[in-house]
N, C-alpha and C positions, 0 to 999 in steps of 0.2 A: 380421508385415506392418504397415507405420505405417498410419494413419488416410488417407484422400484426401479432401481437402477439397472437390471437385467432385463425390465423389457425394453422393448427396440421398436423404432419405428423408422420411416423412411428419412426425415430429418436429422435422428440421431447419428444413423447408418452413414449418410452423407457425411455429417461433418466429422466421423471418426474415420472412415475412410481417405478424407482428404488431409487427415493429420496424424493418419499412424497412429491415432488412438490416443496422441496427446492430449487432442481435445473430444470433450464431450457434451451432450444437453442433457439435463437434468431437466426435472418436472418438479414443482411443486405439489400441493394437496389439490391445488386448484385447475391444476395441467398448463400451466403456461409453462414456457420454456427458459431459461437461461444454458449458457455456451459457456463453458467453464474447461479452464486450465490443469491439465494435471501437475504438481511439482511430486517428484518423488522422492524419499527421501535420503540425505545427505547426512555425513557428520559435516561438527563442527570443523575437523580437520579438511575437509573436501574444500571448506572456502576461505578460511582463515590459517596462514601458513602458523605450524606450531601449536595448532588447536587440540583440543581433546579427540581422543577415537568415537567419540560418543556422537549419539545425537543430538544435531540443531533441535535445541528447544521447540521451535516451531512442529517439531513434527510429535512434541510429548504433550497429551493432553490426560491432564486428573490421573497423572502418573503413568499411563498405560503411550507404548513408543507405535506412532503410527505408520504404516507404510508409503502413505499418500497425501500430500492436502490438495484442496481443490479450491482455487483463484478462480473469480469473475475472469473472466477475457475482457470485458468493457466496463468501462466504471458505467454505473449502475443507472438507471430510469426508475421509475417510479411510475405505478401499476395497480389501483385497489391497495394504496399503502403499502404496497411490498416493491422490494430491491429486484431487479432482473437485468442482466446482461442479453444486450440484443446490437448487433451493430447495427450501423447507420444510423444512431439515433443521436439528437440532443440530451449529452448525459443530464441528471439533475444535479441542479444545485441551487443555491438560497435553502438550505436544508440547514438545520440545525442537528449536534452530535446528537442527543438521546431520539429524535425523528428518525436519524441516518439508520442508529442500531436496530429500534426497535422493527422498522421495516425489512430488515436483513432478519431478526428472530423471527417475524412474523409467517416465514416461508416455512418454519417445523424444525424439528430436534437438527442438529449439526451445522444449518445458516446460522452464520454471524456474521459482522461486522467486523474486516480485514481488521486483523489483529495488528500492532506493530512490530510482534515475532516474526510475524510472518511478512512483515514486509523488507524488514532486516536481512532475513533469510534470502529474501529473492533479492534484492539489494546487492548481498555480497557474495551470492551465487556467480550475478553476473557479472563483480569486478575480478571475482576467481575466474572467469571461462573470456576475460579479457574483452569485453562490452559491454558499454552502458548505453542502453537505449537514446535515442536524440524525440524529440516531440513540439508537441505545438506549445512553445515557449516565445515566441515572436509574431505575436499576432497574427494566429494561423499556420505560423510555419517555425522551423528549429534555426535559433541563431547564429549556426554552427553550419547549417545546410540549408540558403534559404529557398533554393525549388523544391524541395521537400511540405508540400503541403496538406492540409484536410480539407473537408469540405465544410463550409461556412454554415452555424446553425444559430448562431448568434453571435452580436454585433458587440465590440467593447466602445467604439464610439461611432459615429457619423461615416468615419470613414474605413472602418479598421477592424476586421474581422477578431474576434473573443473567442468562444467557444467552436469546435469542429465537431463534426457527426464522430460518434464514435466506432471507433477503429479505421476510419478511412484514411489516416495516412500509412504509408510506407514500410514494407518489414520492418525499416529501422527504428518506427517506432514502438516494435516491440521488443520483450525485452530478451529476448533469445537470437534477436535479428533474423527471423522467420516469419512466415506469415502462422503459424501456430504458436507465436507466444504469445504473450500478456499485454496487452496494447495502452498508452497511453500513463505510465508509471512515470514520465516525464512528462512536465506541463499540460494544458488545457483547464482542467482545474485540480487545482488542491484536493487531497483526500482527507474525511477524518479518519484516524483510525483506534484503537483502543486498547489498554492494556498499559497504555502510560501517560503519566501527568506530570504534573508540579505543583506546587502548591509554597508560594511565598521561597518559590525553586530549587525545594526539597521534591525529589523526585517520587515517584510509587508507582511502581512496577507489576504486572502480573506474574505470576509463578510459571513457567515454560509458558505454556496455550493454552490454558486453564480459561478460556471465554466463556464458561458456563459461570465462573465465580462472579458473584459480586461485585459491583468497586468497592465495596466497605472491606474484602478480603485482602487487597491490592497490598502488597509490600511499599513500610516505606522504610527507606533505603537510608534513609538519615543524611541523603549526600546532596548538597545543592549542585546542581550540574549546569547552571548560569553561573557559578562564581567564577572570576578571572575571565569570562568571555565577553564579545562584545557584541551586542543583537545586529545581525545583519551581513558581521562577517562569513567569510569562506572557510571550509571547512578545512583544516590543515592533518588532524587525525583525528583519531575515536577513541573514545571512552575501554579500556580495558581492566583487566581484574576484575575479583570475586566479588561478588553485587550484595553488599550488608544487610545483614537480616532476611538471607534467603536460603535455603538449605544447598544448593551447589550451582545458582547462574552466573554466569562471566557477561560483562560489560560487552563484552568484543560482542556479542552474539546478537547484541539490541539495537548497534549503527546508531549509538548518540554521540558525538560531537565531542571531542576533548578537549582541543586548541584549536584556534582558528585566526586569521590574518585578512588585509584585505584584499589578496590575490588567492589563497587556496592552493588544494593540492586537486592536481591531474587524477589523481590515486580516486580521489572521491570525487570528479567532474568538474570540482572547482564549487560543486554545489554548495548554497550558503544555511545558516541559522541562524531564524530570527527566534526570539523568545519576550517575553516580560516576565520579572521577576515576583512581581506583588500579585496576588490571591488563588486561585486555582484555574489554570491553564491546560488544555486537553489538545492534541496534537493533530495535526494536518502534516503530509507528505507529497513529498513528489512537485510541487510546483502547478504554477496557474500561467495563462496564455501570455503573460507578460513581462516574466522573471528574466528570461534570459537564459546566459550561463548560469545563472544561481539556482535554476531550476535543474532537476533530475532525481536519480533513483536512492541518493541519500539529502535531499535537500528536508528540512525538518522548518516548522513554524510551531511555538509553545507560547503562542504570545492570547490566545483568544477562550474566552470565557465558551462551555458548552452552549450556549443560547446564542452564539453568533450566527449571524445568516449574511451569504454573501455570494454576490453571482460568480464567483472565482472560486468557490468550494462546491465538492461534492462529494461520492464515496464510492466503495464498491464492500461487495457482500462475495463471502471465502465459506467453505462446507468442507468439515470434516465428520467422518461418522463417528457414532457413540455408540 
């Protein structure tokens, strides 16, 4: 039996009372809990000056324009094979992308595997409302803020804390600068997320949030979006215009990378992208405990085959309803 989101319990109660109802706990079929973020929804004009009146893709799913999505609050653990947001935990990672997904499907109809729309979406949400979250990008702490810390859950070497429990740092590392936003969107580890590739760095894209299609459905774009860049650099602008061979998305709305330098733009946090150009490459966001500046809420990696495992990635699982 799926979860119903109108009954209530004392747990739920709590955490909606102490966030305005921003935040919520959802159930699974199973009754375990995740703590999930409401975004609500935006046009593309809300965060992109000059944008359409319309809605952020993120919020159009199989056509139909949704009122709500719902973000993990904590990148995710791993539970009987399923995805769950709970703080203070050691997120997972050494996961591989189709392990990441399938454990995000595995919770019922509307869990998925954070989209890249949607992480775009909150991305550029909050360089519209003037903050980009800071995180554990400095071995436990932000290199930008370094008493700013989390709590130690694993080790990157001998000496030098890796990963942090999740969500115990700072408002700041979320990404509303609250303690009800999204926690951890910058550094700790790398997210995978889905909806976009490359392949010999011809891109393929998913249609708005269409996370129920296929990858055999995925748009491809015909556009290498590794040409003229250089793996590693800062990000200097973004990808805009109409997205080829797709009935009406704009570049602007996905936070892919246009030009980039070895100093970056402030605009975009200075955050970097790396990629590789030869065979098929599946995307990670946001940054691992060790990037630095390069890490944050547009930092992009296109360089890694789905079967990569690595203690500096992990993921979080996003529910919209159907």
């Amino acid at each position: 039996m799926p979860f119903i989101l109108s009954v209530k319990d004392a747990y739920r109660q709590a955490v909606e009372a102490a966030t305005g109802g921003k935040n919520t706990v959802m159930y699974d079929d199973k009754g375990n809990p995740s703590i999930m973020v409401m975004v609500p929804r935006f046009n593309i004009s809300d965060v992109i000056q000059g944008g359409a009146n319309t809605p952020h893709p993120a919020f159009i799913v199989n056509g139909v324009v949704k009122s709500e999505i719902w973000i993990s609050k904590y990148q995710n653990i791993l539970h009987d094979n399923r995805a769950y947001s709970i703080p203070g935990q050691d997120p997972r990672a050494s996961i591989q992308y189709d392990t990441a997904k399938s454990a995000c499907e595995a919770k019922g109809p509307g869990w998925h595997l954070m989209t890249n729309t949607e992480w775009a979406a909150i991305a550029l949400w909050c360089k519209a409302n003037g903050f980009q979250p800071r995180g554990n990008n400095n071995y436990g702490a932000d290199t930008s803020a370094s008493y700013e810390r989390g709590k130690e859950t694993h080790k990157a070497d001998a000496t030098r804390t890796g990963r942090v429990a999740t969500g115990s740092g700072p408002a700041s590392w979320a990404h509303d600068n609250t303690p009800a936003g999204i926690y951890d969107l910058n550094g700790n580890v790398w997210e995978w997320v889905q909806g976009l590739k490359i392949i010999d760095g011809i891109a393929y894209v998913m249609t708005d949030n269409n996370f129920t299609d296929a990858e055999s459905a995925w748009v491809n774009t015909g556009v290498n979006i590794t040409t003229g860049m250089s793996s590693g650099n800062r990000i200097l602008t973004m990808r805009e215009g109409a997205i080829p061979n797709t009935p009406s998305m704009d570049w602007s709305t996905l936070a892919v990378p246009a030009t980039s330098s070895s100093s970056g733009s402030a605009d975009y946090g200075t955050d970097a992208y790396w990629f590789n150009a030869e065979g098929e490459r599946l995307p990670f966001r946001g940054g691992g405990w060790d990037d630095g500046a390069s890490a944050g809420v547009f930092a992009l990696i296109l360089s890694n085959p789905r079967s990569d495992v690595n203690t500096t990635v992990g993921f979080r699982s996003a529910f919209v309803s159907l």
